[in-house]
C-alpha positions as CSV (number, residue, x, y, z in Angstrom):
1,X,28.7,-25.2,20.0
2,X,31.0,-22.4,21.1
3,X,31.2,-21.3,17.7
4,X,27.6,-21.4,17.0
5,X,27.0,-19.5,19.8
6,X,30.0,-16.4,18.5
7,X,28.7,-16.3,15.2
8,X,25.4,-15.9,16.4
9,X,26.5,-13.1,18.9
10,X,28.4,-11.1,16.4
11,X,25.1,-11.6,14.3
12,X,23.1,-10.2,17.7
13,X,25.1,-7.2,18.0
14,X,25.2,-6.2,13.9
15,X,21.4,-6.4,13.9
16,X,21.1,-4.3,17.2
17,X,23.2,-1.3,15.6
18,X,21.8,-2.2,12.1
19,X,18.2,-1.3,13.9
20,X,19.6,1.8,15.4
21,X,21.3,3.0,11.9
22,X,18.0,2.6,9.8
23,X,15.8,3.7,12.6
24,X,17.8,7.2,12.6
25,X,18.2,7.1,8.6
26,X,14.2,6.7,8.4
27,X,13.1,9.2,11.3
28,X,15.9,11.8,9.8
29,X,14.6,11.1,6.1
30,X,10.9,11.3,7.3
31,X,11.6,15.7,6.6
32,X,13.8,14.4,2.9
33,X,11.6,11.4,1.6
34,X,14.5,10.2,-0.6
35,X,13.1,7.0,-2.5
36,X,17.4,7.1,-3.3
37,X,17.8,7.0,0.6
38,X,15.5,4.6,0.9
39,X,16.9,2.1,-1.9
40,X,20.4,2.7,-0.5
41,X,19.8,2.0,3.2
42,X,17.4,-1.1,2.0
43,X,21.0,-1.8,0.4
44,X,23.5,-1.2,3.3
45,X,21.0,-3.3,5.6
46,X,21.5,-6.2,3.6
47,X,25.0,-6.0,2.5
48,X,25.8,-6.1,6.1
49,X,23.6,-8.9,7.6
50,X,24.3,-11.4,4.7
51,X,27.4,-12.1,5.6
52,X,26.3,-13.3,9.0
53,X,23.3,-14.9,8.2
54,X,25.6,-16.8,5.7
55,X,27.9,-17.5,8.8
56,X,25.5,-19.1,10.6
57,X,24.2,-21.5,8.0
58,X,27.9,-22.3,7.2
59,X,27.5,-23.3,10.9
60,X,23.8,-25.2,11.2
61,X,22.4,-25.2,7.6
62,X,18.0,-24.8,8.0
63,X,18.4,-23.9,12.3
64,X,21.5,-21.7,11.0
65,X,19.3,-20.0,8.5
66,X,15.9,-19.8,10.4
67,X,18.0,-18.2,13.2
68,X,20.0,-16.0,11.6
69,X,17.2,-14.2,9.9
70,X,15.2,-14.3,13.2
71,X,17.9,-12.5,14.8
72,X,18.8,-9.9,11.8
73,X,14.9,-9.0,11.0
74,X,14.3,-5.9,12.7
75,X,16.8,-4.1,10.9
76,X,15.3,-5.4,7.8
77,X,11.9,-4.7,8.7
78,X,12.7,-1.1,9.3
79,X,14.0,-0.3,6.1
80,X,11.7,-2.6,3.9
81,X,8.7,-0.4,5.7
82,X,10.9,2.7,4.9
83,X,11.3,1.7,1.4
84,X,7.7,1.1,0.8
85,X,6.3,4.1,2.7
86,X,8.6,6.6,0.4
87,X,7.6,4.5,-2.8
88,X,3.9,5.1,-1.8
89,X,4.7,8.8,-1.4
90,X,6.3,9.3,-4.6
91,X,3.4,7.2,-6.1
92,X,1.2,9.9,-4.6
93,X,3.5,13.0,-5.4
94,X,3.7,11.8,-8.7
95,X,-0.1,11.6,-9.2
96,X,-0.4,15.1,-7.4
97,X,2.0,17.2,-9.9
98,X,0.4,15.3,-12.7
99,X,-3.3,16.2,-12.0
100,X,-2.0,20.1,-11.0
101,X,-0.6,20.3,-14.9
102,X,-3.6,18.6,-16.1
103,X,-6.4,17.7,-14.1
104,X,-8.8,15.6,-16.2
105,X,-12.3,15.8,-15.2
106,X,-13.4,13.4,-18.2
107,X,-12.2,10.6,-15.8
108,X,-14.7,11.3,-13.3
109,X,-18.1,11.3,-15.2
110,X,-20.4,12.0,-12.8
111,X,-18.6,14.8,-11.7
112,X,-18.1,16.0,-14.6
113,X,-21.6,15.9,-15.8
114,X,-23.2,17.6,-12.5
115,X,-20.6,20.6,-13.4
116,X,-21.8,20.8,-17.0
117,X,-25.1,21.2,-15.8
118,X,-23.5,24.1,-13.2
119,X,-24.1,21.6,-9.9
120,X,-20.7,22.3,-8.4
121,X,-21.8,21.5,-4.9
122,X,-23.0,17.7,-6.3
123,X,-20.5,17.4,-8.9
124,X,-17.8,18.1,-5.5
125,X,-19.8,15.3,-3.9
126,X,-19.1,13.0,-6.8
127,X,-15.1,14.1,-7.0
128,X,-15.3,13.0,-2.9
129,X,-17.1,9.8,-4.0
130,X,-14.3,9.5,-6.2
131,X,-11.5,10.4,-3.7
132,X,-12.5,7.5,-1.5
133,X,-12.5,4.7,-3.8
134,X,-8.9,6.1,-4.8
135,X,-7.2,7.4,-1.5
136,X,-3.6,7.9,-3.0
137,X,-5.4,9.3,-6.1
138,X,-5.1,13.5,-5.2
139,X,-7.0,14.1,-8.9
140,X,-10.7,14.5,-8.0
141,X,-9.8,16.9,-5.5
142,X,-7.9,18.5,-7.6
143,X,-10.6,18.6,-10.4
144,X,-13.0,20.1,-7.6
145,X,-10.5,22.9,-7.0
146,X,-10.2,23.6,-10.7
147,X,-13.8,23.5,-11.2
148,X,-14.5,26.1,-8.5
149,X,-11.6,28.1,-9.2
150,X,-12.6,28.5,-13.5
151,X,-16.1,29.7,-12.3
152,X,-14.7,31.7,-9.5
153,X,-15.3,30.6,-6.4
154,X,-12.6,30.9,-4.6
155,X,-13.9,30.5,-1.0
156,X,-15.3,26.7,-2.2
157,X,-11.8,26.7,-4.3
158,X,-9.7,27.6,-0.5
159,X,-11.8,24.8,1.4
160,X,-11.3,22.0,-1.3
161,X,-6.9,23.3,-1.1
162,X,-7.4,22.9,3.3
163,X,-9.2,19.7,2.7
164,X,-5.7,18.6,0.7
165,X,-3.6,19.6,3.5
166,X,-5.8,17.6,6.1
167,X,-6.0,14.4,3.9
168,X,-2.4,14.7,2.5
169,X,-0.6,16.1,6.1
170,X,1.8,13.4,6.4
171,X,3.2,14.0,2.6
172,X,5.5,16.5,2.6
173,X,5.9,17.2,-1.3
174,X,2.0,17.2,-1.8
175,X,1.2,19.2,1.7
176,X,3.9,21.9,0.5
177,X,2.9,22.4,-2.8
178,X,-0.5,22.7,-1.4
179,X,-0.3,25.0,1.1
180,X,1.5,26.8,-1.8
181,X,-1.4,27.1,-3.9
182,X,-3.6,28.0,-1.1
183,X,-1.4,31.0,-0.5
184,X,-1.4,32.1,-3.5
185,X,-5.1,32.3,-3.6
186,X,-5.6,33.9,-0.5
187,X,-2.9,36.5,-1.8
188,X,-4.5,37.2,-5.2
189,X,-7.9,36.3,-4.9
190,X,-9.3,36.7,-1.5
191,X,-7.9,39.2,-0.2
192,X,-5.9,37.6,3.0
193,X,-2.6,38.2,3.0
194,X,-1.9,38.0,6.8
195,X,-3.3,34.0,6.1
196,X,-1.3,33.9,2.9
197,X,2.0,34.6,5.1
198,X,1.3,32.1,7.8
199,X,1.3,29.7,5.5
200,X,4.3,30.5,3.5
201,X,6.0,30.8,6.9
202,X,4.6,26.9,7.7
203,X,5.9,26.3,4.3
204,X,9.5,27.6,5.0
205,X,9.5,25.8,8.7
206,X,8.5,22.0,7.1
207,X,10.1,21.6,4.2
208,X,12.8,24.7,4.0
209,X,14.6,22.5,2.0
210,X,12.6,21.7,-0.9
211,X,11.5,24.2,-4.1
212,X,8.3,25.2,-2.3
213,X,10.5,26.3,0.7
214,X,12.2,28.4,-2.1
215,X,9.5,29.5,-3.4
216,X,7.8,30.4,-0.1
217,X,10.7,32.3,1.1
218,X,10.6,34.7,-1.9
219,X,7.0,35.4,-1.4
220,X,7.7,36.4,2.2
221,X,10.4,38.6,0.9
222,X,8.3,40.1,-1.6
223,X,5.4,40.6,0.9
224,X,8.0,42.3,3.3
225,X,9.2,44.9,0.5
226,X,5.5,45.4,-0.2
227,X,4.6,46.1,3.6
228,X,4.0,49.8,4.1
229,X,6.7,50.9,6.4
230,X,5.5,52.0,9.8
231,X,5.0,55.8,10.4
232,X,7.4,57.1,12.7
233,X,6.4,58.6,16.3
234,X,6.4,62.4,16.4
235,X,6.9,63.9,20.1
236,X,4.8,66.5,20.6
């Protein structure tokens, strides 16, 4: 009994700083959203608490087993619901890049067809229709900001990009790249740079690490150069 109860102790205190490890991993990783990270602390949570789990059956086969994954499951729920969190966000980024290189309206036919007949505000009804059958699916929206963007409107085209950010917030490739594009349109087509810049600088503060932080800190280094330089105070 007394070495039921030490296996099942050493079992106790691996799962307890198990918990802590993939707790910090996933809150640290939340900025990264590594799917490698994810697979490897999936890994590393496992490799660990097998050996004790396998202890305790050794020990009281079914109880032994019941048990021992009773007492090792919070570690593994943390980084199972880790792992599936970043897989749905690559899932999502995935779709996202794909639809920015080619968005295919053809897939949405009723959107499609109200823009043919030059009913942009109904065919961006249909693409929302769309967008909520499909939640993870960014490619109606991103249709609806092609649309309005080839027939330039760019103010419809700007509301559709914030709409992104708002649904997408929480995904920090698609929310970057985003914001990105929004910039850029404020920049070059509506004539806001002062909105452009906050952005690239909310860019640059969320995911400085990524190619869109690159990308953003160039722009604000080009929109620096650019800035007129102050005129200098003459005492009379």
């Amino acid at each position: 009994m007394a070495f039921l109860a030490t296996r099942f102790a050493i079992l106790a205190a691996l799962s307890i700083v198990m918990s802590l490890l993939a707790y910090g991993v996933r809150k640290w990783d939340r900025t990264n959203e590594s799917f490698g990270i994810a697979v490897a602390l999936s890994f590393v949570v496992i490799a660990v608490g097998a050996p004790g789990v396998l202890g305790a059956m050794k020990a009281s086969a079914l109880f032994g087993l019941f048990l021992g994954l009773l007492i090792y499951f919070p570690p593994i729920a943390i980084a199972s619901v880790h792992l599936v969190d970043v897989f749905t966000k690559s899932t999502v980024n995935g779709l996202f890049l794909s639809g920015l290189s080619s968005p295919a309206p053809s897939r949405y036919g009723k959107a499609r067809k109200r823009a043919i007949e030059e009913d942009l505000d109904g065919a961006l009804a249909e693409f929302w229709v769309y967008h909520r059958q499909n939640p993870k699916d960014p490619g109606p929206l991103l249709c609806a900001v092609a649309m309005f963007e080839k027939h330039g409107r760019f103010e419809e085209a700007a509301t559709v990009w914030r709409d992104i950010l708002r649904v997408y917030q929480d995904n920090k490739t698609v929310w970057a790249e985003a914001a990105l594009r929004l910039a850029d349109l404020l920049d070059q087509h509506l004539d806001d740079p002062k909105a452009a810049q906050h952005l690239l600088r909310e860019i640059k503060r969320r995911a400085s690490y990524s190619e869109q932080g690159r990308l953003a800190a160039e722009r604000l280094r080009r929109h620096e150069e650019n800035a007129p330089e102050a005129a200098p105070n003459v005492r009379r």
